[in-house]
LOGUDREN-208179 format. One record per residue (C-alpha): residue number from 1; x, y, z. Coordinates in nm, 4 decimals, decimal comma, padded with zeros to 6 digits, always signed. Example, Ala and Ser with C-alpha at 12.3 -4.5 7.8 and 13.67 -1.06 7.14 Angstrom:
% LOGUDREN-208179
{seq->1; x->+01,2300; y->-00,4500; z->+00,7800}
{seq->2; x->+01,3670; y->-00,1060; z->+00,7140}
END
This chain:
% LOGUDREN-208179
{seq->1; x->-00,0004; y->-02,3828; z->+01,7882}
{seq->2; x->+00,3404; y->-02,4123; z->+01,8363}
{seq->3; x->+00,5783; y->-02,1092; z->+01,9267}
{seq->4; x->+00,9117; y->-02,0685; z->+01,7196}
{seq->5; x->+01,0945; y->-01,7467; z->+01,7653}
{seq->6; x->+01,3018; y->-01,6397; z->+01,3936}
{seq->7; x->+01,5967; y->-01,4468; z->+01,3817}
{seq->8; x->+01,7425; y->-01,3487; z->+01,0616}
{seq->9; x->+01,9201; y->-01,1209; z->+00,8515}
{seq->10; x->+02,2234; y->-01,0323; z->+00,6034}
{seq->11; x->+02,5227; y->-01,2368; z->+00,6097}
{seq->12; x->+02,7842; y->-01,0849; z->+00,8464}
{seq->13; x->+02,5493; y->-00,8632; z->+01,0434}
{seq->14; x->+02,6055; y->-01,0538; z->+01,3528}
{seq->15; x->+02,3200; y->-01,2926; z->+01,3767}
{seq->16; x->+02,5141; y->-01,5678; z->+01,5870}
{seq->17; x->+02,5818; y->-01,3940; z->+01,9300}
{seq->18; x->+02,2086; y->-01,2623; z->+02,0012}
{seq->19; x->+02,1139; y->-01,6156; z->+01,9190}
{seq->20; x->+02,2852; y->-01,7412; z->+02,1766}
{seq->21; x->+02,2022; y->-01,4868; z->+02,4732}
{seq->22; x->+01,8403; y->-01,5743; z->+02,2953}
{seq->23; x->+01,8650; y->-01,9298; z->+02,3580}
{seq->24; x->+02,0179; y->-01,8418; z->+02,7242}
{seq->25; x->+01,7242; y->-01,6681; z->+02,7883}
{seq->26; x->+01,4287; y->-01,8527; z->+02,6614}
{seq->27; x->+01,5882; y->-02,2266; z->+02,8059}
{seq->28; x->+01,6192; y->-02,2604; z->+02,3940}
{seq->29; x->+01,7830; y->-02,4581; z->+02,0956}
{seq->30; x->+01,8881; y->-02,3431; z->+01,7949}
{seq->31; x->+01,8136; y->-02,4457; z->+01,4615}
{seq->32; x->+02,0154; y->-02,3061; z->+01,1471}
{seq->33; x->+01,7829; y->-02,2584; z->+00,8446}
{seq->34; x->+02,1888; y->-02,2281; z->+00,6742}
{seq->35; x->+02,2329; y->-02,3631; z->+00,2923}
{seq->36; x->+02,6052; y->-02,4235; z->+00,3405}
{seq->37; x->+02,6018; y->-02,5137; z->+00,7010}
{seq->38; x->+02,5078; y->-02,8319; z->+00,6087}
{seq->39; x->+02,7985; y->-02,9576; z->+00,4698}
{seq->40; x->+03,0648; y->-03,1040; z->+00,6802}
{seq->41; x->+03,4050; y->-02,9969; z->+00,6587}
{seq->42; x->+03,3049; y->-02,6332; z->+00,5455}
{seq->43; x->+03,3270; y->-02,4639; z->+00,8501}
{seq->44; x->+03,5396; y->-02,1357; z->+00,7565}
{seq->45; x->+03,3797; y->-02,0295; z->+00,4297}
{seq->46; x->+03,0259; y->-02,1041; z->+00,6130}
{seq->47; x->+03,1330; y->-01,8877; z->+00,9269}
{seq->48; x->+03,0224; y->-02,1955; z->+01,1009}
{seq->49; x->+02,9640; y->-02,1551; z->+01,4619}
{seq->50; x->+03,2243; y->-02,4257; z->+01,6672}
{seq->51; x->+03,1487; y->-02,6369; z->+01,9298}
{seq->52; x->+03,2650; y->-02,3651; z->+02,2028}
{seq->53; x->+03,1441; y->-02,0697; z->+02,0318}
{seq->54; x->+02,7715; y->-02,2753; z->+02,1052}
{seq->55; x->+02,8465; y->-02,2003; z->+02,5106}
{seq->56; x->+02,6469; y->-02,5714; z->+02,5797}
{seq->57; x->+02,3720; y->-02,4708; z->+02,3434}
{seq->58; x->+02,2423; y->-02,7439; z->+02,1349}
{seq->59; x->+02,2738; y->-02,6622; z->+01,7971}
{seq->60; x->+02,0526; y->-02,8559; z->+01,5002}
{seq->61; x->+02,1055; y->-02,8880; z->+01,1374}
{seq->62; x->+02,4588; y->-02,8001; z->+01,1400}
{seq->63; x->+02,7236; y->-03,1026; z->+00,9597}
{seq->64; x->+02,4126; y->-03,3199; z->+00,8581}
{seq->65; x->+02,5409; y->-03,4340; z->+00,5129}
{seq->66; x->+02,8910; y->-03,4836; z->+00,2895}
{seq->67; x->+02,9288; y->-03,2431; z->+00,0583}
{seq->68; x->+02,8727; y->-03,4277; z->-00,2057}
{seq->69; x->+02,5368; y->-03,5527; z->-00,1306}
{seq->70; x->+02,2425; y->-03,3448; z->-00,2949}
{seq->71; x->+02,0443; y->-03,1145; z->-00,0516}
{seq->72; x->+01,6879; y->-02,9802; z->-00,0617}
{seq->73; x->+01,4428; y->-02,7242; z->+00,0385}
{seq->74; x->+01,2099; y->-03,0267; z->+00,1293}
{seq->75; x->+01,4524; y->-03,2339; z->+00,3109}
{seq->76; x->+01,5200; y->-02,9023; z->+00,5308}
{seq->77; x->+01,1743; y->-02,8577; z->+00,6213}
{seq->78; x->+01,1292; y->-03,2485; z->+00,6958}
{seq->79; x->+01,4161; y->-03,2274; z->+00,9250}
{seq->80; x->+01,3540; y->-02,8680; z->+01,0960}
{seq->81; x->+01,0248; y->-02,9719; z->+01,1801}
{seq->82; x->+01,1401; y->-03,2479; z->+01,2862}
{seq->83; x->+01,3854; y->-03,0718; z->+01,5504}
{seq->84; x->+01,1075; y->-02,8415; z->+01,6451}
{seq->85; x->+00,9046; y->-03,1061; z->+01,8006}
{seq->86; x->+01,1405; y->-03,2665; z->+01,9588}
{seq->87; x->+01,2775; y->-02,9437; z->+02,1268}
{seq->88; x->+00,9321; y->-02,8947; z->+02,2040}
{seq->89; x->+00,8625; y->-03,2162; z->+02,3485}
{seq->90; x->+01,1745; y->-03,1526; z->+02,5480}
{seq->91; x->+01,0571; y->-02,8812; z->+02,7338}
{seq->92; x->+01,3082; y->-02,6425; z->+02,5069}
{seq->93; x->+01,1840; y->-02,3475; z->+02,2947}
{seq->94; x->+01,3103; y->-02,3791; z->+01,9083}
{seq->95; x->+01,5274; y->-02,0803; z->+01,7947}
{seq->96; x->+01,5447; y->-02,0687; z->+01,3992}
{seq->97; x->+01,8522; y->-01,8539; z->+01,3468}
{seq->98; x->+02,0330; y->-01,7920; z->+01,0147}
{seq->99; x->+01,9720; y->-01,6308; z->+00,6881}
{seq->100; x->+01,8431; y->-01,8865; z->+00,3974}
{seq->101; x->+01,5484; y->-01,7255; z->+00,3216}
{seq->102; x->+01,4208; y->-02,0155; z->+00,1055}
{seq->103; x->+01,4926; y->-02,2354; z->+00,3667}
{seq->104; x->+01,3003; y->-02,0197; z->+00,6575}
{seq->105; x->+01,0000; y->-01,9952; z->+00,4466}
{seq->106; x->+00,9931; y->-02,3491; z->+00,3684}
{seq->107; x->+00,8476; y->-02,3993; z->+00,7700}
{seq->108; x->+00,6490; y->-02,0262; z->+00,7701}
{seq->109; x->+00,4491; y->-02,0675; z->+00,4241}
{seq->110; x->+00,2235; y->-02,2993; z->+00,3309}
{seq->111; x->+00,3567; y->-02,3804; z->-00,0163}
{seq->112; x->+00,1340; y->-02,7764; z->-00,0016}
{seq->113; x->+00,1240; y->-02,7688; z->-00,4221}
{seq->114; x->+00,5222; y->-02,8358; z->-00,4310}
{seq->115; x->+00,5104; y->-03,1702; z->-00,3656}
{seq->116; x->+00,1465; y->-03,2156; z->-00,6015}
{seq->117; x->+00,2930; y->-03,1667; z->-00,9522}
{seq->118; x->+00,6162; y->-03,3232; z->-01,0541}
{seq->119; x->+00,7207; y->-03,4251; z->-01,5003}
{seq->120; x->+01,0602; y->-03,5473; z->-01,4601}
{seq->121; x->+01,0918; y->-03,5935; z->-01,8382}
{seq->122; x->+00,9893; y->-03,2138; z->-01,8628}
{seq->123; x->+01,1972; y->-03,1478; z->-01,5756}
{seq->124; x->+01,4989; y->-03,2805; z->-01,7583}
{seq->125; x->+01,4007; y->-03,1441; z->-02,1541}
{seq->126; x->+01,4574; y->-02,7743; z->-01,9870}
{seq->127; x->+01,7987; y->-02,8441; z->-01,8150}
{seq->128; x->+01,9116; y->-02,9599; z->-02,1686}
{seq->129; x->+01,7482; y->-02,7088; z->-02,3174}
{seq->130; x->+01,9715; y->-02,4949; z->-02,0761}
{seq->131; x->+02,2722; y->-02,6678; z->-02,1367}
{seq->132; x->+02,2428; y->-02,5960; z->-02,5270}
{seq->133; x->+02,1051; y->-02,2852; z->-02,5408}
{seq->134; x->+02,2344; y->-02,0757; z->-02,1847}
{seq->135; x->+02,0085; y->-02,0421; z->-01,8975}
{seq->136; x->+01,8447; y->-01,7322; z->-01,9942}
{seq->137; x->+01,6739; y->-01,9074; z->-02,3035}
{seq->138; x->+01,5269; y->-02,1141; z->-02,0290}
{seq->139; x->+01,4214; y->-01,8175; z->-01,8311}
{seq->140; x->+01,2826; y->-01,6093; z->-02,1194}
{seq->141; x->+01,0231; y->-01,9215; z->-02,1485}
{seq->142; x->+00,9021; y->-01,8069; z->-01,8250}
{seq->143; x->+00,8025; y->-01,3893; z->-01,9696}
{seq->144; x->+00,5193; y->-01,5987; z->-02,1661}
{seq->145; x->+00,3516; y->-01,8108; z->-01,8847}
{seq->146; x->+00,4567; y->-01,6546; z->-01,5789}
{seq->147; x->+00,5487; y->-01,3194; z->-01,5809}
{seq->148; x->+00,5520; y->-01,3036; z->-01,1821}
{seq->149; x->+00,7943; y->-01,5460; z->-01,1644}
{seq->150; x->+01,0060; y->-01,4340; z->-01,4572}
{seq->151; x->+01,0443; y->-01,0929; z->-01,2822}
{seq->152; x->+01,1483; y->-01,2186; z->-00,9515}
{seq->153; x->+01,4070; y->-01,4975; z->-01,0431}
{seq->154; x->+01,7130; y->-01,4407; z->-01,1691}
{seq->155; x->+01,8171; y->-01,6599; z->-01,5089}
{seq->156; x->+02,1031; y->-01,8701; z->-01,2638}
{seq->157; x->+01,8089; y->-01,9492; z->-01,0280}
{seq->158; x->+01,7231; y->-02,2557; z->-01,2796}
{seq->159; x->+01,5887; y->-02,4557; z->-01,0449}
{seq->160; x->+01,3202; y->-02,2644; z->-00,9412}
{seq->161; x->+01,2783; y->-02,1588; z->-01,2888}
{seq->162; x->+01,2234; y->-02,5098; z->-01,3763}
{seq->163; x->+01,0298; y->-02,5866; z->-01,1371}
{seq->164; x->+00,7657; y->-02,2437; z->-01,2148}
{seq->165; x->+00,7674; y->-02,3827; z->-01,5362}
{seq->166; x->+00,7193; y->-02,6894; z->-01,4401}
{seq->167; x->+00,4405; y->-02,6407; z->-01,2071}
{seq->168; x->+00,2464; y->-02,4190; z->-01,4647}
{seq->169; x->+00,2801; y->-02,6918; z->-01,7565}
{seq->170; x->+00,0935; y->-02,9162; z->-01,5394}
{seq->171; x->-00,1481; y->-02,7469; z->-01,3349}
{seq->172; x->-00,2141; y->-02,4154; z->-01,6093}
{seq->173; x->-00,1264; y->-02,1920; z->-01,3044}
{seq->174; x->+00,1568; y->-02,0163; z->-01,1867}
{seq->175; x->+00,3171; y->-02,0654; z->-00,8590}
{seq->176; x->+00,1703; y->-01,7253; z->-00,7876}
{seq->177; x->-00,2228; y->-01,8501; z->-00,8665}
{seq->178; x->-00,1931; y->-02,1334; z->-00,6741}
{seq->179; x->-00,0158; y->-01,9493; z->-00,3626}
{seq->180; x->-00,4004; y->-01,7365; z->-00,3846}
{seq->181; x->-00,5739; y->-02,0709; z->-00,3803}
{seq->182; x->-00,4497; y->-02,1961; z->-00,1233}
{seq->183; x->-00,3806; y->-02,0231; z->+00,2659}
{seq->184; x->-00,0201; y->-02,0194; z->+00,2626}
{seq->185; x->-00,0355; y->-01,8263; z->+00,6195}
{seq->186; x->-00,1855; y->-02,1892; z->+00,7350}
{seq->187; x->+00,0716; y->-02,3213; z->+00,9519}
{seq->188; x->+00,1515; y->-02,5240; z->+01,2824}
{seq->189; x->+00,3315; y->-02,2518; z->+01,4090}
{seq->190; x->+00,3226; y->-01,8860; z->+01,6143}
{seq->191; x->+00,6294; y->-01,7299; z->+01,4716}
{seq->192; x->+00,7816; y->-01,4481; z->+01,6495}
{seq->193; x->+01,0021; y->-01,3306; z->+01,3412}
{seq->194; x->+01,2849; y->-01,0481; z->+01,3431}
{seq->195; x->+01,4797; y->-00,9821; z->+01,0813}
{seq->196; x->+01,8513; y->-00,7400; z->+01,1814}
{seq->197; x->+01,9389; y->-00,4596; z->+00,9378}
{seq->198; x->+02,2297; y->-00,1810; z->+00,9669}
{seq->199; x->+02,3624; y->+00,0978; z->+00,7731}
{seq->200; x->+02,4840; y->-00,0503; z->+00,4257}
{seq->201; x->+02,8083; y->+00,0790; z->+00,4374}
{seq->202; x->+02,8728; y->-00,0507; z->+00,7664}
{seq->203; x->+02,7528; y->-00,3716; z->+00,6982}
{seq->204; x->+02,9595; y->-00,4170; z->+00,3659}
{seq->205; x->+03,2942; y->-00,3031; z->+00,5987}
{seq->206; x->+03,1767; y->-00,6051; z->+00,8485}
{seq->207; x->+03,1369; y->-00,8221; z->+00,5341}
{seq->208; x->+03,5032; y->-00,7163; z->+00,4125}
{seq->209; x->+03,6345; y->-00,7357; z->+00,7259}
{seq->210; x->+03,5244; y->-01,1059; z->+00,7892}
{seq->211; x->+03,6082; y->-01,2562; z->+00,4335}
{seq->212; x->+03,9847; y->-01,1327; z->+00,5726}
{seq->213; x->+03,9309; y->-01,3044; z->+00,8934}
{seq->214; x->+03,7983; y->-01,5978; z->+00,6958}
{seq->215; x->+04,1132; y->-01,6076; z->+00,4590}
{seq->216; x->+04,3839; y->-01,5970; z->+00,7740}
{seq->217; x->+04,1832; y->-01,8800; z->+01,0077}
{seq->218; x->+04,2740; y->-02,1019; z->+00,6939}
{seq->219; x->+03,9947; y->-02,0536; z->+00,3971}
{seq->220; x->+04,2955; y->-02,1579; z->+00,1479}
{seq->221; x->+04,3680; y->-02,4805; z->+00,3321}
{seq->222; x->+03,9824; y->-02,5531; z->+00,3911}
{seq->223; x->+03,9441; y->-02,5702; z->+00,0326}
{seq->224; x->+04,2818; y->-02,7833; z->-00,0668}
{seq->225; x->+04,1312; y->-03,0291; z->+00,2063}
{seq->226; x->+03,7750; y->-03,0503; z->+00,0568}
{seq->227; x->+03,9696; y->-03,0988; z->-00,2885}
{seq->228; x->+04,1870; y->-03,3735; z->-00,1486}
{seq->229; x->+03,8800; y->-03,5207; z->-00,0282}
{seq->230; x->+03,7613; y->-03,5361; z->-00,3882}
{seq->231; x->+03,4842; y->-03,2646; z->-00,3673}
{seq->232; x->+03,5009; y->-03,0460; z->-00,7064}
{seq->233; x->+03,3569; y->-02,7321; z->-00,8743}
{seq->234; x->+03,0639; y->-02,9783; z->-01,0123}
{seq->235; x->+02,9114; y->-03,0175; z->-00,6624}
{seq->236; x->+02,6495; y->-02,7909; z->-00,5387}
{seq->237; x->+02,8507; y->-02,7498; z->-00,2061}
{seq->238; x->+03,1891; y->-02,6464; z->-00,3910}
{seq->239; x->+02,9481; y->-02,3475; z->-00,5513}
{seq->240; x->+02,9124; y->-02,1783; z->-00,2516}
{seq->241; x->+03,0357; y->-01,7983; z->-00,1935}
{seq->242; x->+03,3920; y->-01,8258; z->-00,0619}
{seq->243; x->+03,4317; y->-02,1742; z->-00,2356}
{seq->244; x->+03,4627; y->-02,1374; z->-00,5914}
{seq->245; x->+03,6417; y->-01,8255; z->-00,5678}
{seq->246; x->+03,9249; y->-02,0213; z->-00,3925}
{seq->247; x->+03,9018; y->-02,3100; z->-00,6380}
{seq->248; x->+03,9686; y->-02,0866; z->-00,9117}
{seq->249; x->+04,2770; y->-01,9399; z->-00,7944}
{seq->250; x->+04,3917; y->-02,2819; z->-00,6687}
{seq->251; x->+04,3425; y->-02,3758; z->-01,0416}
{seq->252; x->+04,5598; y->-02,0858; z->-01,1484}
{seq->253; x->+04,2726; y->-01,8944; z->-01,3101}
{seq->254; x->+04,2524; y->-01,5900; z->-01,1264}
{seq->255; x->+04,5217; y->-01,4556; z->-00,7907}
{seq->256; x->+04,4374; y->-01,4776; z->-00,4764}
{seq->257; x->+04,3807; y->-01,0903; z->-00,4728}
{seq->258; x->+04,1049; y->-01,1076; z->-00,7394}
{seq->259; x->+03,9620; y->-01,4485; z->-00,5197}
{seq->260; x->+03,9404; y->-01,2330; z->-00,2086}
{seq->261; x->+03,8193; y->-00,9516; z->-00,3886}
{seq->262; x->+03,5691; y->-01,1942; z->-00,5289}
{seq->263; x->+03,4299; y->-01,3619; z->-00,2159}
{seq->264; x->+03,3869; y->-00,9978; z->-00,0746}
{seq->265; x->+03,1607; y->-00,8445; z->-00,3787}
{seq->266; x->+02,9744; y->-01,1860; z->-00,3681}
{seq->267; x->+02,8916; y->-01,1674; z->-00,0149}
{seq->268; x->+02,7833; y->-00,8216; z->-00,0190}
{seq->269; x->+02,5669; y->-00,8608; z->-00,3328}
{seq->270; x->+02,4474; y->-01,2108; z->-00,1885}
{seq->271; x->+02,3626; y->-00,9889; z->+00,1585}
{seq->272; x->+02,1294; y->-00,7256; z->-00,0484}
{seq->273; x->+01,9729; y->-01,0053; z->-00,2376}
{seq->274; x->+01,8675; y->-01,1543; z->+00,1282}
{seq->275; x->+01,7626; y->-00,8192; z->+00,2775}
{seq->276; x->+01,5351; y->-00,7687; z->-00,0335}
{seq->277; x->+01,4236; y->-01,1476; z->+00,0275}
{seq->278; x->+01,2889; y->-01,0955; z->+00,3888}
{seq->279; x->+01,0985; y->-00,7592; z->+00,3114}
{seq->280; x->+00,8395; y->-00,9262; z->+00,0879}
{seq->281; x->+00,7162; y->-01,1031; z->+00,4613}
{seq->282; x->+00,5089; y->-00,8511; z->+00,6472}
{seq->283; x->+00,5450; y->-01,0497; z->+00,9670}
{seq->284; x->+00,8910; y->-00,9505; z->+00,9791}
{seq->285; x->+00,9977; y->-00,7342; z->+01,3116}
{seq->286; x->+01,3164; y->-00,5217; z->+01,1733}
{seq->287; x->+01,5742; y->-00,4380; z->+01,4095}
{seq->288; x->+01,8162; y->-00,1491; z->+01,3500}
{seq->289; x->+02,1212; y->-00,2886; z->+01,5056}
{seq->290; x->+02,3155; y->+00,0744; z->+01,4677}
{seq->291; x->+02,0740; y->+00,1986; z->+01,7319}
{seq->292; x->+02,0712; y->-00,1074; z->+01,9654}
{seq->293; x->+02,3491; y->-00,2993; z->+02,1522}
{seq->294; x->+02,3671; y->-00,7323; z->+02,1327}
{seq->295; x->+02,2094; y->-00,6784; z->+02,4962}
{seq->296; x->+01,9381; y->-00,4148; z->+02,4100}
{seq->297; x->+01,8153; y->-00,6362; z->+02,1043}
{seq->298; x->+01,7838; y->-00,9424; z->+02,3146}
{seq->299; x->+01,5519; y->-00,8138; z->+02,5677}
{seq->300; x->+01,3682; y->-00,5807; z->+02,2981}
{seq->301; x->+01,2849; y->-00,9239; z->+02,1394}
{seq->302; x->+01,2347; y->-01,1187; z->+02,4718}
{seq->303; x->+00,9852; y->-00,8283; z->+02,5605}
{seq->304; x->+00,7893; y->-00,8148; z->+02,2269}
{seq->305; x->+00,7314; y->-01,1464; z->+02,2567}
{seq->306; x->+00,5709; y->-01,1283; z->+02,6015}
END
């Protein structure tokens, strides 16, 4: 078995610096399990760490592709397991740190049927289907056959809506059936996992507090560049929290004001969504960080995992 330490959380709660006094610590390297850190040339809006925020700490999966290029759960897990044996085989421990839940459980679950049933044709009937009728027609096809699944994802989620329906057209199960069938705890790896929480309101004034920092280090100018560059509203990338909102008011459709106020009620409604996400793992440590200092949560975690 392989040991991989986790450290996650809501966006903005300060995820960034323990990881590094981690990686100090444990002779580590850091891999970010990061859906928009990714991208190249989106380093404000992603709070992307820079080359000497990283202190000489290798730092993996950070700038891989254009943003342009399509992106997926799969190709994440191909590539962080990837990094994890080579940090491994390097004498290095591997630090997963950031907060795409999707992307974190793509390396901690077992989810082998993903890859088993595939009906591009069908696949591509229910995006047009979408594109007629909304996406919640779409999703209501879900209350029928999967109920599970219809609860838990929300209409704008149609990939994975697709995909549940997708994967129950073919196989006559839901996602959820076949998760039973199969040990989805059955992996290469001993995860130490801890997840960072804090008072809401606290966390929402970090949140607020950060989108402003984000908008005066040069969010505007970020975003002209990436336009100039040719990357639009269409691309996945472009979608992102912090991203759009600036593309509409550079297209004249909302002020700046509204964009701002925008990025900050996506980001804290994108940081409940995630702290919702990583209590349905009981393997999760959770870490008050009101009660504890950077310091006191390092060697709380460096302890536990002794």
């Amino acid at each position: 078995m392989k040991d991989i330490l986790i450290l996650s959380g809501p966006t903005g709660i300060g995820k960034t610096a323990i990881s590094l006094k981690l990686a100090k610590e444990l002779n580590g390297e850091i891999i970010s399990p990061d859906s928009m850190q990714i991208y190249k040339y989106m380093d404000i809006g992603s709070a992307k760490i820079s080359k000497e925020e990283m202190n000489g700490i290798t730092h993996h999966l950070i700038d891989v592709i254009e943003p342009n290029e399509e992106f997926s759960v799969a190709k994440f897990k191909a590539l962080a397991e990837e990094a994890i044996d080579d940090i491994i085989k390097r004498g290095k421990y591997p630090i997963i740190a950031g907060g795409t839940g999707l992307y974190i459980n793509s390396l901690i679950f077992n989810y082998g049927f993903t890859g088993t049933y595939k009906d591009v044709d069908y696949r591509k009937s229910l995006e047009n289907l979408a594109e007629k009728n909304g996406k919640e027609y779409v999703h209501e096809l879900l209350k029928e056959v999967d109920i599970d699944s219809y609860n838990r994802l929300y209409p704008n989620d149609l990939k994975r809506v697709i995909r549940a329906l997708e994967v129950y057209k073919l196989s006559g199960k839901t996602i959820g059936e076949l998760n039973k069938e199969e040990d989805i705890y059955k992996i290469p790896y001993n995860i130490n996992y801890y997840v960072l929480d804090m008072n809401r309101d606290k966390l929402y004034d970090r949140i607020n507090t950060r989108v402003d920092e984000m908008i005066s280090k040069g969010l505007i100018k970020e975003v002209i560049n990436l336009k100039e560059k040719g990357y639009n509203s269409n691309m996945q990338s472009m979608k992102g929290i912090g991203y759009k909102e600036i593309l509409y008011y550079l297209d004249n459709k909302i002020s700046l004001d509204e964009a701002v106020d925008m990025i900050k009620q996506g980001s804290r409604n994108y940081a409940k969504r995630q702290l919702t996400w990583f209590r349905k793992d009981s393997r999760v440590n959770w870490i008050n960080k009101d009660k504890l200092s950077e310091e006191d949560i390092t060697q709380f975690i460096l302890n536990d995992m002794k």
